[in-house]
C-alpha positions as CSV (number, residue, x, y, z in Angstrom):
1,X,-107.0,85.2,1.3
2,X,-103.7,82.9,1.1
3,X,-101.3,83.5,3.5
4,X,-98.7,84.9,0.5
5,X,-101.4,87.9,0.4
6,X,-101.7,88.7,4.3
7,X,-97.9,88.8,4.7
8,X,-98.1,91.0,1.9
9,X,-101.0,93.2,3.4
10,X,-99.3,93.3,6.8
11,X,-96.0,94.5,5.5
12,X,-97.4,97.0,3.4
13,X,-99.5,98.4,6.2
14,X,-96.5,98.3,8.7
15,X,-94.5,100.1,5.9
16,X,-96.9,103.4,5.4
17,X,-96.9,103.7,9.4
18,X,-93.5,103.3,9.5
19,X,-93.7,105.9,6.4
20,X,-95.7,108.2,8.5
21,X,-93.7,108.4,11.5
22,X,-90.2,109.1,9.2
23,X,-92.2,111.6,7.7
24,X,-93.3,113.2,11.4
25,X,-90.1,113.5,12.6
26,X,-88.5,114.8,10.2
27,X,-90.8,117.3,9.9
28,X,-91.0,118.1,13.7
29,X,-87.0,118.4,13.6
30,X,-86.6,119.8,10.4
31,X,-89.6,122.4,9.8
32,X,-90.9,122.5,13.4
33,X,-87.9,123.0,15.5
34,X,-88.3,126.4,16.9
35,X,-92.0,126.1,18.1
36,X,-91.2,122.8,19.4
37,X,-88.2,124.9,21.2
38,X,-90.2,127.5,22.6
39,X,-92.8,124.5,24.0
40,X,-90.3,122.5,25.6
41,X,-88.6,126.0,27.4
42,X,-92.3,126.6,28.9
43,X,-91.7,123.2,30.9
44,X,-88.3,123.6,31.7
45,X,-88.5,127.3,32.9
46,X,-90.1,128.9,36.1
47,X,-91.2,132.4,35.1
48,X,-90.7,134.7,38.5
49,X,-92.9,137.5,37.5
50,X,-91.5,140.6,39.1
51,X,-94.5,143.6,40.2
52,X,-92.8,147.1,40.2
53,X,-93.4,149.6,42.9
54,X,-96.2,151.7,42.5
55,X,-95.7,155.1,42.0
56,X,-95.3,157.8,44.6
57,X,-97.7,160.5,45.5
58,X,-96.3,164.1,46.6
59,X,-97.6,167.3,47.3
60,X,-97.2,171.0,45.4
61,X,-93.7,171.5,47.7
62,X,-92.1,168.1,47.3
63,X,-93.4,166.4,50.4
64,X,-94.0,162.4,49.9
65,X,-97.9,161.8,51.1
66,X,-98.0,158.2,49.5
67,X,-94.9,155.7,49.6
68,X,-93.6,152.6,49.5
69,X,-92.0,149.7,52.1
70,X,-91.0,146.8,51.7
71,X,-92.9,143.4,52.3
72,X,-92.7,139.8,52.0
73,X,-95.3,137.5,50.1
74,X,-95.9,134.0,50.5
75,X,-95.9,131.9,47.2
76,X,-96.9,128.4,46.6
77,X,-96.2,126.6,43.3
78,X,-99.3,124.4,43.1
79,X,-97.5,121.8,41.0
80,X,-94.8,120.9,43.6
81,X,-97.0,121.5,47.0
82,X,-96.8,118.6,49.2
83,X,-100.6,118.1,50.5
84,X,-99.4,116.6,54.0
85,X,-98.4,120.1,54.6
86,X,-101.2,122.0,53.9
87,X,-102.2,121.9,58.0
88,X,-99.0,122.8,59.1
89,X,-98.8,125.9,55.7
90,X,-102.4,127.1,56.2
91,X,-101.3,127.4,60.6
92,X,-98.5,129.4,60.2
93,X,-100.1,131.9,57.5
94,X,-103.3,131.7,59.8
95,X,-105.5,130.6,56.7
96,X,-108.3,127.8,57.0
97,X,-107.1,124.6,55.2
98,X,-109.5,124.6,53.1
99,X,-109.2,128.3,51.9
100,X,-105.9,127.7,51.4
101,X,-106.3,124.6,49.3
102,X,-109.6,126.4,47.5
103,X,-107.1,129.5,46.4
104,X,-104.5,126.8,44.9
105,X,-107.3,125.2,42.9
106,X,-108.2,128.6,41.6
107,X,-104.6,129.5,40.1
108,X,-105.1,129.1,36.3
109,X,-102.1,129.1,33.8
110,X,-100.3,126.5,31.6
111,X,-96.7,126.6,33.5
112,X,-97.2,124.0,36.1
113,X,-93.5,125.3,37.5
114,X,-95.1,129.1,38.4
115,X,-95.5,130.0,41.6
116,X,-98.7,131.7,42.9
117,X,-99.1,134.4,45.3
118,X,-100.9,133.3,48.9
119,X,-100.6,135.9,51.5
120,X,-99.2,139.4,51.5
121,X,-97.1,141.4,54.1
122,X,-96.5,138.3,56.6
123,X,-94.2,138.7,59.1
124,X,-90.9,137.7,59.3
125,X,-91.0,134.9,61.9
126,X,-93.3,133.3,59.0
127,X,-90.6,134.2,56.1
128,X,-87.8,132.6,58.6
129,X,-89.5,129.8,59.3
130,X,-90.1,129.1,55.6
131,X,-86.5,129.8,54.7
132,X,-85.1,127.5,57.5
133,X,-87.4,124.5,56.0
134,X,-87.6,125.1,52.5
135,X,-86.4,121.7,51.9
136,X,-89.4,120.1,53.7
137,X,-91.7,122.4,52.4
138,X,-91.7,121.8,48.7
139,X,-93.3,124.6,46.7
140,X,-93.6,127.0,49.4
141,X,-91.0,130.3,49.3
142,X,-91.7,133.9,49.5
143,X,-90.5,137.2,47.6
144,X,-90.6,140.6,48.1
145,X,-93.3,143.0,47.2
146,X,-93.7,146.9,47.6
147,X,-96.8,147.7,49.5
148,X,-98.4,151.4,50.6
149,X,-96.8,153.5,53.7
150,X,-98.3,156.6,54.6
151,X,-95.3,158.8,56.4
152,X,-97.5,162.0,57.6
153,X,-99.5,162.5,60.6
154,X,-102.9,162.5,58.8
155,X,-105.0,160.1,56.8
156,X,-106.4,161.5,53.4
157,X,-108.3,158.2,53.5
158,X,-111.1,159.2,50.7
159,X,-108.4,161.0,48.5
160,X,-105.5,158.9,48.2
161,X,-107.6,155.3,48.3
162,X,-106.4,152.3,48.0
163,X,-105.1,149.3,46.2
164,X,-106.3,145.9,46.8
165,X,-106.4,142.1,45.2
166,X,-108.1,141.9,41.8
167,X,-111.2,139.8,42.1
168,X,-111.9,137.4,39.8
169,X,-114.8,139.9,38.0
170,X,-112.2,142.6,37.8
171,X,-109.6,139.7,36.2
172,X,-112.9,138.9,33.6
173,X,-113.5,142.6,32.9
174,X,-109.9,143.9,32.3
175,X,-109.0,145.0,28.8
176,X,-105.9,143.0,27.6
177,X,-104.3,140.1,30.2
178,X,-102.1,142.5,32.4
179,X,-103.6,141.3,35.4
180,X,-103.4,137.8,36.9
181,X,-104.3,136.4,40.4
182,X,-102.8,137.8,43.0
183,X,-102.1,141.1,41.4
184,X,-103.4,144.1,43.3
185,X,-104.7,147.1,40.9
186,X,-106.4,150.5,42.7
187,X,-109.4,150.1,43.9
188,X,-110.6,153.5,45.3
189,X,-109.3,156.9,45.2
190,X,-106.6,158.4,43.6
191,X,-105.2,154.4,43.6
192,X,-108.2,153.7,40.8
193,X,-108.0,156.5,38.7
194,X,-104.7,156.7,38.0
195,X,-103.9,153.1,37.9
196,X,-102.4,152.8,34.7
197,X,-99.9,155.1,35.3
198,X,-99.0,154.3,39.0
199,X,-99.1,150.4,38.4
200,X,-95.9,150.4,36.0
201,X,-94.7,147.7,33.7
202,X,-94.4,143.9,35.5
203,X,-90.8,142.9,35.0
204,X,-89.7,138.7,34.2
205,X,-86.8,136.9,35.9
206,X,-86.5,133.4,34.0
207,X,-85.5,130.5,36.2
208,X,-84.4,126.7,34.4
209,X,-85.5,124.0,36.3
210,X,-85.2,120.3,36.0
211,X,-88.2,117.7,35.7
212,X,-89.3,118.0,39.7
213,X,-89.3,121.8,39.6
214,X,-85.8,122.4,41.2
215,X,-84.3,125.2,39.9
216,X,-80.7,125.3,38.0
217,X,-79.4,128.9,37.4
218,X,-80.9,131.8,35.5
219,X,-82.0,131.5,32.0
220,X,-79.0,132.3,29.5
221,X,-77.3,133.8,32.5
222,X,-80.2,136.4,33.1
223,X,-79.8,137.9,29.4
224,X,-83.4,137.0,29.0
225,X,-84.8,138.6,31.8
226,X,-87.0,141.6,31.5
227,X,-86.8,144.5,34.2
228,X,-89.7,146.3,35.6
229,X,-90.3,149.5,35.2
230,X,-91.7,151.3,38.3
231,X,-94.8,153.6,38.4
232,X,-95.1,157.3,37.5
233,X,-95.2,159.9,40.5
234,X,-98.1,161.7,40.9
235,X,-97.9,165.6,42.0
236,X,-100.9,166.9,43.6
237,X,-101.7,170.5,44.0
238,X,-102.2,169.2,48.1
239,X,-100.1,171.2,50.7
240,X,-99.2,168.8,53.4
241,X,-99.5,171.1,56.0
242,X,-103.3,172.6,55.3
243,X,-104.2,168.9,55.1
244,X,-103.2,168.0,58.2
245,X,-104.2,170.9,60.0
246,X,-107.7,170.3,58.3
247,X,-107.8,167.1,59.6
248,X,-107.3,168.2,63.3
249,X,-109.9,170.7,63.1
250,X,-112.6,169.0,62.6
251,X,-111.5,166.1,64.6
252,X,-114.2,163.7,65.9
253,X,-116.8,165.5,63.9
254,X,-118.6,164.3,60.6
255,X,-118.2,166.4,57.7
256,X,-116.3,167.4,54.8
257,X,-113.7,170.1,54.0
258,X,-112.5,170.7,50.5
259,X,-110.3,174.1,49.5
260,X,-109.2,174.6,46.0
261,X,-106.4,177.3,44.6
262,X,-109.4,179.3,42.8
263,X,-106.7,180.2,39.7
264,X,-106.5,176.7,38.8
265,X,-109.1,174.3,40.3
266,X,-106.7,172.7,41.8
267,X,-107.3,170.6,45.9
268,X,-104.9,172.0,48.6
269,X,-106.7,170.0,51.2
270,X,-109.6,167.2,51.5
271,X,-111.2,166.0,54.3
272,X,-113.9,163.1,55.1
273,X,-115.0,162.2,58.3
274,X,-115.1,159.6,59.8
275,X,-112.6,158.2,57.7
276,X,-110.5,155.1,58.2
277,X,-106.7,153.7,58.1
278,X,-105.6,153.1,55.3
279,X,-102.2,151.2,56.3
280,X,-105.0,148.3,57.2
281,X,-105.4,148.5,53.5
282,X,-102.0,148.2,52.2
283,X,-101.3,144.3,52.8
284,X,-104.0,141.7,52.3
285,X,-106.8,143.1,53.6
286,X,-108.7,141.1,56.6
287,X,-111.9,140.4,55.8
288,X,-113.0,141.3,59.6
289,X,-111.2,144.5,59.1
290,X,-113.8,145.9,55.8
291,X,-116.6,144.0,57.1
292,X,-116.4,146.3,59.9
293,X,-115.5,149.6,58.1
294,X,-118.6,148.2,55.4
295,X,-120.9,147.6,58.8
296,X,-119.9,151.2,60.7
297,X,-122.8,152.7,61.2
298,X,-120.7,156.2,61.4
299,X,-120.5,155.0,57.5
300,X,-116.5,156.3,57.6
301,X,-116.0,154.5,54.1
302,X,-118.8,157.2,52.6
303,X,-117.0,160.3,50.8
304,X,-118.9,163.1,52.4
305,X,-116.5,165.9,50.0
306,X,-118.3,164.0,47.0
307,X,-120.8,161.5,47.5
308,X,-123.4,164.1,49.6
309,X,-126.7,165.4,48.4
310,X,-128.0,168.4,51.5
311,X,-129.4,171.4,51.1
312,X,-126.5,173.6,51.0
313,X,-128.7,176.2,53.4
314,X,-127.9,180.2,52.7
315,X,-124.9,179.5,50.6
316,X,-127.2,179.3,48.1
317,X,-127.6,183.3,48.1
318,X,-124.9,184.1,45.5
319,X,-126.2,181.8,43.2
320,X,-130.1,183.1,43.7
321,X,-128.3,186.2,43.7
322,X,-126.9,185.7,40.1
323,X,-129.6,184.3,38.2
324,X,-132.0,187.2,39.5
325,X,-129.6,190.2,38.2
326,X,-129.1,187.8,35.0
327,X,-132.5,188.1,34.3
328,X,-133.2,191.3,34.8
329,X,-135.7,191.0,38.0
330,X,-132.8,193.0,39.8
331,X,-129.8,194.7,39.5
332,X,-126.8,195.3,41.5
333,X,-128.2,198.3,43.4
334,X,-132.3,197.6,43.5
335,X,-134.0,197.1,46.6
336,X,-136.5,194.5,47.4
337,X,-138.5,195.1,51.3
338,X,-137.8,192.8,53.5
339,X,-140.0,193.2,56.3
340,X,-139.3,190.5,58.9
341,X,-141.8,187.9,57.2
342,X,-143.5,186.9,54.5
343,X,-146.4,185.1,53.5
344,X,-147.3,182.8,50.4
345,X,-150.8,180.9,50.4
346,X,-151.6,180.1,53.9
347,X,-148.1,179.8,55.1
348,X,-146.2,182.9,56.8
349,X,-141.9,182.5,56.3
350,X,-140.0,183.4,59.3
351,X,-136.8,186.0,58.7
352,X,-134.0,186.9,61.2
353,X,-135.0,190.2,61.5
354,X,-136.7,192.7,59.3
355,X,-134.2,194.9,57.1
356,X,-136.7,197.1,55.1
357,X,-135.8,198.1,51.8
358,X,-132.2,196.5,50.8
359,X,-130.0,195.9,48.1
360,X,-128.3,192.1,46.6
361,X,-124.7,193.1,48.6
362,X,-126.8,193.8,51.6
363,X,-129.1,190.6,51.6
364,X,-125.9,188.8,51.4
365,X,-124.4,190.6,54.2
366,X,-127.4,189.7,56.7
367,X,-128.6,186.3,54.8
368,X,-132.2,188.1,54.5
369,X,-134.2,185.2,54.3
370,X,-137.3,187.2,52.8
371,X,-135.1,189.0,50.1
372,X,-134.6,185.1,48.9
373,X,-138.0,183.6,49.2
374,X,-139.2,186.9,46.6
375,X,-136.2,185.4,44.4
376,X,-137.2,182.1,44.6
377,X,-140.8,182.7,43.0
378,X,-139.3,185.3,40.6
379,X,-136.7,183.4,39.3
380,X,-138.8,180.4,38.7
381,X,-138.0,177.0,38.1
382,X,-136.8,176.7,34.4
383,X,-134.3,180.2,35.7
384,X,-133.7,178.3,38.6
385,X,-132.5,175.2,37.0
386,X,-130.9,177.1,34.0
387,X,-128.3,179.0,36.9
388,X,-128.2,176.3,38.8
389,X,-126.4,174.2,36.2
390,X,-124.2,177.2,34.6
391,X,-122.4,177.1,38.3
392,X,-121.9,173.3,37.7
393,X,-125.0,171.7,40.1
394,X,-126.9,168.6,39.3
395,X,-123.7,167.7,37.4
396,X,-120.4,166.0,38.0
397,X,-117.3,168.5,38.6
398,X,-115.2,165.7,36.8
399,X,-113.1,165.3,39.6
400,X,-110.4,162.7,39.5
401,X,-111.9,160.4,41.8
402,X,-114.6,158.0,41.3
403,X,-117.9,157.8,42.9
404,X,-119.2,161.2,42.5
405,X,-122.7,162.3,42.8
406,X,-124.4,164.9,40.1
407,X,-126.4,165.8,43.6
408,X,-130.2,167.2,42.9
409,X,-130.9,170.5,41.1
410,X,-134.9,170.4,40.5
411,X,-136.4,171.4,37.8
412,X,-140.1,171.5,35.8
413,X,-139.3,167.7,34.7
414,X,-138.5,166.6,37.8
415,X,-141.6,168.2,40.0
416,X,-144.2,166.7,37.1
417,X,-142.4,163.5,38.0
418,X,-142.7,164.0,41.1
419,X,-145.8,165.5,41.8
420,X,-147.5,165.0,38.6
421,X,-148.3,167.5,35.8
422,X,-149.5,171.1,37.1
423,X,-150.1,169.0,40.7
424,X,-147.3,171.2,42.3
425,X,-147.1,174.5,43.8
426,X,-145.1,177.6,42.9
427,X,-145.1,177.3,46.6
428,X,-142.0,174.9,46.5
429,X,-139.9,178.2,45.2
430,X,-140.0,179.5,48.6
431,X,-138.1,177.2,49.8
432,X,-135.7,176.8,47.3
433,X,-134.9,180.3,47.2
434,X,-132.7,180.2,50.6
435,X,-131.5,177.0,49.8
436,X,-133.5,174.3,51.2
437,X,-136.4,172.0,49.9
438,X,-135.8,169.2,47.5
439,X,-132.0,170.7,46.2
440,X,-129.1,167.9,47.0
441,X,-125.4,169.3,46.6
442,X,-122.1,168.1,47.7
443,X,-118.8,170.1,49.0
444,X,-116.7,169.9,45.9
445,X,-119.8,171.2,43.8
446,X,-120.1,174.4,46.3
447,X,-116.6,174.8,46.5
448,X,-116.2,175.0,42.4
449,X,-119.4,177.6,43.0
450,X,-117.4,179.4,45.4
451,X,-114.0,180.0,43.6
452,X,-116.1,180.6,40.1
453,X,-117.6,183.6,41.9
454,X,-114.2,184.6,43.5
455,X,-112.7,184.6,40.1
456,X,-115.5,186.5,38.2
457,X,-117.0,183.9,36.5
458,X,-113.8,181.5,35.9
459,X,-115.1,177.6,36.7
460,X,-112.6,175.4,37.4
461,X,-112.9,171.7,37.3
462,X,-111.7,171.1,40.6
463,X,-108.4,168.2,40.8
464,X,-106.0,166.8,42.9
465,X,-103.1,165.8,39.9
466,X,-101.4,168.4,38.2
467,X,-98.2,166.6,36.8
468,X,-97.6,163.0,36.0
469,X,-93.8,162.2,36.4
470,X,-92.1,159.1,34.2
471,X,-89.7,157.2,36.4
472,X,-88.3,155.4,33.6
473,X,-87.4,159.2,32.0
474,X,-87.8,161.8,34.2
475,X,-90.3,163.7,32.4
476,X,-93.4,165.4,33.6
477,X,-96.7,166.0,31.8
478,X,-99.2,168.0,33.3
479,X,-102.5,166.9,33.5
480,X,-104.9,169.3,31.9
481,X,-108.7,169.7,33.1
482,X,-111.3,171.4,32.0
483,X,-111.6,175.7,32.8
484,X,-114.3,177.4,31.3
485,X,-116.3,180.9,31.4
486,X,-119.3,181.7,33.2
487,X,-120.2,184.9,31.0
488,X,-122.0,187.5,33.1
489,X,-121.4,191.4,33.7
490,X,-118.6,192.4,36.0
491,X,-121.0,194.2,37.9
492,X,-123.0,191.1,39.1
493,X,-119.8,189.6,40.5
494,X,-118.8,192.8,42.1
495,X,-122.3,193.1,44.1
496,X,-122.1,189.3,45.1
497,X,-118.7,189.2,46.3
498,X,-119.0,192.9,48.2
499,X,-122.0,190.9,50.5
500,X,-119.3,187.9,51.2
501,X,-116.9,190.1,52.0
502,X,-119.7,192.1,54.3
503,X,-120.6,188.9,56.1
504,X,-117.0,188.7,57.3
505,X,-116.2,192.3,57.7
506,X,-119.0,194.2,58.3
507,X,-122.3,193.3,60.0
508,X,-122.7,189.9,58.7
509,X,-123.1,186.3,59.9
510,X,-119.4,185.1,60.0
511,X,-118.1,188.6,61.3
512,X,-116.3,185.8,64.2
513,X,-113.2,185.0,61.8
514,X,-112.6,188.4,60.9
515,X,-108.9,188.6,60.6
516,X,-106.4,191.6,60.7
517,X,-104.0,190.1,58.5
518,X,-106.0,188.7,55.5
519,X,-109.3,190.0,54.2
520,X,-111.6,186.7,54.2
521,X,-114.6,186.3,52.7
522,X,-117.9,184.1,52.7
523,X,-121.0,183.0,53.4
524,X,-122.7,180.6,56.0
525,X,-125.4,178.2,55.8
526,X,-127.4,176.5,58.2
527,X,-129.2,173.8,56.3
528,X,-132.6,172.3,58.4
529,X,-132.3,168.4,58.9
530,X,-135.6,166.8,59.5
531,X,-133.5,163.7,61.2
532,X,-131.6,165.4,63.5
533,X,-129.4,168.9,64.0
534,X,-129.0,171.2,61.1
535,X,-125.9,170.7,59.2
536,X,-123.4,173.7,59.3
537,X,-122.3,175.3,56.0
538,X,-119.7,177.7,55.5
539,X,-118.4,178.8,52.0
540,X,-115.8,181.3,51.3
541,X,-112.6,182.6,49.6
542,X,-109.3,184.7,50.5
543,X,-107.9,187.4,49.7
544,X,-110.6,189.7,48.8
545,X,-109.0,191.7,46.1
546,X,-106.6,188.4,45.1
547,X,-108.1,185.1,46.2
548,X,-105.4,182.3,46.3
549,X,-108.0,179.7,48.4
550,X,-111.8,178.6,47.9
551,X,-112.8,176.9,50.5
552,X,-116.3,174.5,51.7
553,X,-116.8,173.3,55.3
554,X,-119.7,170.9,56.1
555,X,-120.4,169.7,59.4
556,X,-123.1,167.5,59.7
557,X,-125.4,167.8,62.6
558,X,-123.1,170.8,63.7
559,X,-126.1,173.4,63.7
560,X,-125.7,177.2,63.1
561,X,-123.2,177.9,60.2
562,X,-121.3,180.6,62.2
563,X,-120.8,178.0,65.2
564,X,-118.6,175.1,62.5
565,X,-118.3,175.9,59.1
566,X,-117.1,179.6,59.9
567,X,-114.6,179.0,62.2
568,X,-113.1,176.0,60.5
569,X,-113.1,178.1,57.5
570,X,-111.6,181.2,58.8
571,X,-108.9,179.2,60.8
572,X,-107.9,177.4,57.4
573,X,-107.6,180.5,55.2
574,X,-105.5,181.8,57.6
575,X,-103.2,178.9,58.0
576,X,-102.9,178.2,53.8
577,X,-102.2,182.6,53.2
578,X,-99.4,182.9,56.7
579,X,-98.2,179.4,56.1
580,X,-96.8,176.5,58.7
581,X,-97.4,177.1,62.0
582,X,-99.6,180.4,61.3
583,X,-103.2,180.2,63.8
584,X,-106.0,182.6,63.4
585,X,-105.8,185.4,65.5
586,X,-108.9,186.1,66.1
587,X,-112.4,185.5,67.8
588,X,-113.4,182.1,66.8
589,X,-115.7,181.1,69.3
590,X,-119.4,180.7,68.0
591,X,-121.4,183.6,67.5
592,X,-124.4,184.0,69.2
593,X,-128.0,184.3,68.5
594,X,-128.8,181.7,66.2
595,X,-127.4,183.0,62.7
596,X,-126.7,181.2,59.7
């Protein structure tokens, strides 16, 4: 090739690049402006991202139970962080260095100028410090967050819950990209189930800054920035007061209290114990902190109201009760003897006494064991199981917190399971018939079985939220759960509930919280515990002839039903019908003997 060619080559090969970059530009500047635009705003603006205050929790009179404070959160904008600090950063947050600089390697996003959230709720020595060398301390500021605060004298631990860091699994699993690192979302409680409402709407502040980071004014003079929008209110059917006062009476005990407005399903009071603080929640958590709660073996992280499976002991009458009249092996005024004993096989069953020939309303009234064994192998197991279920056992109330138990209601499947195919004994009825034997419920479950019987057959799905309030509009929308019909003659409920009403007025096992002002009514239980000391039951509902209050005590490894659950019961009924400040007035000390 002469050299008249290669110039020519060269220049024409230098003249389409030179082509192709006109060409570029002009289309970058002419066609491509505005995405170009937005692209070149990304790296020239810090995006504070603003989390609203959750929302508050109050009870059925206006009382705050949940709230919010103030707090201060240390950030770190990765891009900018000077790396001969990290000693003298992770000291004064009390962070290992190399924590500190694993959690800056693990903030993802395509704005090197945003910041990332470090440490929660540090105190303000740290925050001064920071403020007073902020020019040394490139990267590192704070801002202020809302956290939990808790402004009663009781806990509520397992009802309210608690909010806490999104992990990365929960950041993988969410549906949409709301959260990001270093958000907190509910974690347990009330905080989880209602997290989309009490969360809000994240609100943007847009910063410019120059080529190192440094920040120049608000965007547009602020015009761009988006508010937040806080979380909606919660109002729980809780009263303040009967909480509290629930709390203190079962003090150091373990157990579980729930009482429920009958009419509605609705919780006036919820108690787990041991339970824990849930202020040591409401910052970043310390790992010591939960590993110790996790570690307890008092277990004060376990919801006894909703996560137990015992035998709930003679409470169980009413419901053996039911399912006998609804087949037809009673009715409400039939007598079956009971004779002090009874004998199935080679086994002889123990009673309290002997009663002769009695009546549903009067089994009730002196929890006749033998009257219930008789049921037990009457009723049979598919009758059992079919009753059983209509009153909401070996199922989940739906109540609005998580982690609930469907407990253990037995039935022909489950003993061929067990035991294998006709390799079990009719023999197990016996047992089952006063409550004990392989039958698992929890408090709210008897509790909903209480205040269905109290209300002639009305089953309530049992709640704490009754109204969800907008703080953006002010409105309030009820939260509607499910109330359905448990369709059985009046008569039936009249016979069972005239034995409760017995046991506490007339010659029964609970006659210890009789009371001259209201008309209480019940049942105890005293469920056997082949670890330890029975568990004390007590089940009940007041007023007689107009119940406003179900109630379920459980004390575990409290013995005789009459000697815990009664009193507890009695004291409460009487403090949610006279109001603040009412006590019981009468004879609550435990009742001798050895009754349920």
């Amino acid at each position: 090739m002469d050299i008249e060619k290669r110039k020519f080559f060269i220049y024409t090969v230098c003249s389409i690049i030179f082509a192709l970059f006109v060409v570029r530009l002009a289309y970058l500047q002419l066609f491509n402006k505005e995405e170009l635009a937005k692209e070149s705003d990304k790296n020239a603006v810090k995006t504070i991202t603003v989390t609203p205050p959750r929302g508050l929790m109050y009870d059925r009179n206006g009382h705050v139970l949940v709230d919010n404070k103030p707090s201060y959160t240390v950030t770190i904008t990765p891009s900018q962080f000077d790396k001969n600090n990290l000693n003298e950063v992770a000291g004064i947050l009390e962070i290992p260095p190399d924590e500190l600089l694993e959690n800056l390697k693990s903030f993802k996003g395509t704005n090197r100028f945003n910041p990332a959230k470090i440490k929660r709720d540090v105190d303000f020595k740290v925050i001064s410090f920071i403020a007073e060398n902020r020019d040394r301390l490139l990267g590192v500021d704070y801002q202020t967050d809302a956290i939990r605060f808790y402004p009663n004298n009781f806990r509520g631990s397992h009802a309210f819950g608690y909010a806490s860091e999104i992990s990365e699994k929960g950041l993988s699993k969410q549906i949409g990209d709301y959260y990001k690192q270093g958000d907190v979302v509910g974690s347990n409680g009330l905080e989880s189930t209602y997290e989309p409402y009490l969360r809000g709407v994240k609100g943007y502040d847009f910063i410019t800054v120059d080529v190192k980071g440094r920040e120049l004014g608000s965007l547009n003079d602020g015009k761009n920035d988006i508010p937040p929008v806080n979380g909606s209110d919660l109002i729980l059917g809780m009263d303040r007061d009967l909480q509290e006062y629930a709390e203190k009476l079962m003090g150091d005990s373990r157990g579980a209290i729930i009482a429920v407005d009958p009419r509605t399903g609705e919780i006036l009071c919820f108690v787990s114990k041991p339970d824990f603080d849930l202020s040591s929640f409401a910052g970043k958590t310390d790992h010591k902190v939960f590993s110790a709660l996790l570690n307890d073996p008092e277990k004060p992280l376990f919801n006894r109201v909703v996560q137990t499976k015992y035998p709930p002991g003679s409470t169980w009458k009413m419901l053996m009760s039911m399912a006998a009249m609804g087949e037809g092996i009673l009715t409400p005024t039939s007598t079956v003897a009971c004779n002090g004993s009874f004998s199935y096989g080679n086994r002889s069953f123990a009673d309290h006494g002997a009663y002769g020939n009695i009546n549903v309303t009067r089994a009730i009234e002196v929890s006749a064991n033998v009257f219930y064994y008789k049921m037990g192998l009457a009723v049979g197991i598919d009758n059992y199981y079919k009753y059983g279920k209509l009153f909401g056992f070996g199922q989940k109330t739906g109540i609005d917190i998580p982690n609930e138990t469907s407990g253990l209601l037995p039935s022909q499947q489950y003993f061929d399971k067990r035991y294998g195919e006709n390799k079990w004994t009719q023999g197990l009825l016996v047992s089952l018939g006063i409550g004990q034997g392989e039958l698992g419920v929890s408090p709210v479950q008897m509790v909903a079985y209480t205040a269905a019987l109290a209300m002639n057959g009305l089953y309530c799905q049992p709640h704490f939220v009754t109204k969800i309030r907008s703080n953006s509009t002010g409105l309030e929308e009820d939260v509607k759960f499910e109330q359905r019909r448990i369709d059985m003659p009046q008569a039936y409920y009249d016979a069972v509930k005239k034995g409760m009403f017995l046991v506490v007025n007339g010659n029964g096992t609970a006659g210890n919280i009789k009371s001259s002002e209201f008309t209480l009514c019940g049942k105890t239980g005293t469920a056997q515990n082949s670890s330890g000391k029975n568990h004390s039951w007590f089940v009940g509902f007041a007023p007689f002839d107009d119940p406003k209050i179900a109630i379920c005590v459980m004390g575990e490894n409290e013995g005789w039903g009459s000697s815990f659950g009664a009193p507890v019961a009695g004291a409460l009924m009487v403090r949610y019908l006279g109001g603040p400040g009412k006590t019981f007035d009468g004879d609550i000390k435990s009742v001798a003997g050895g009754q349920d």
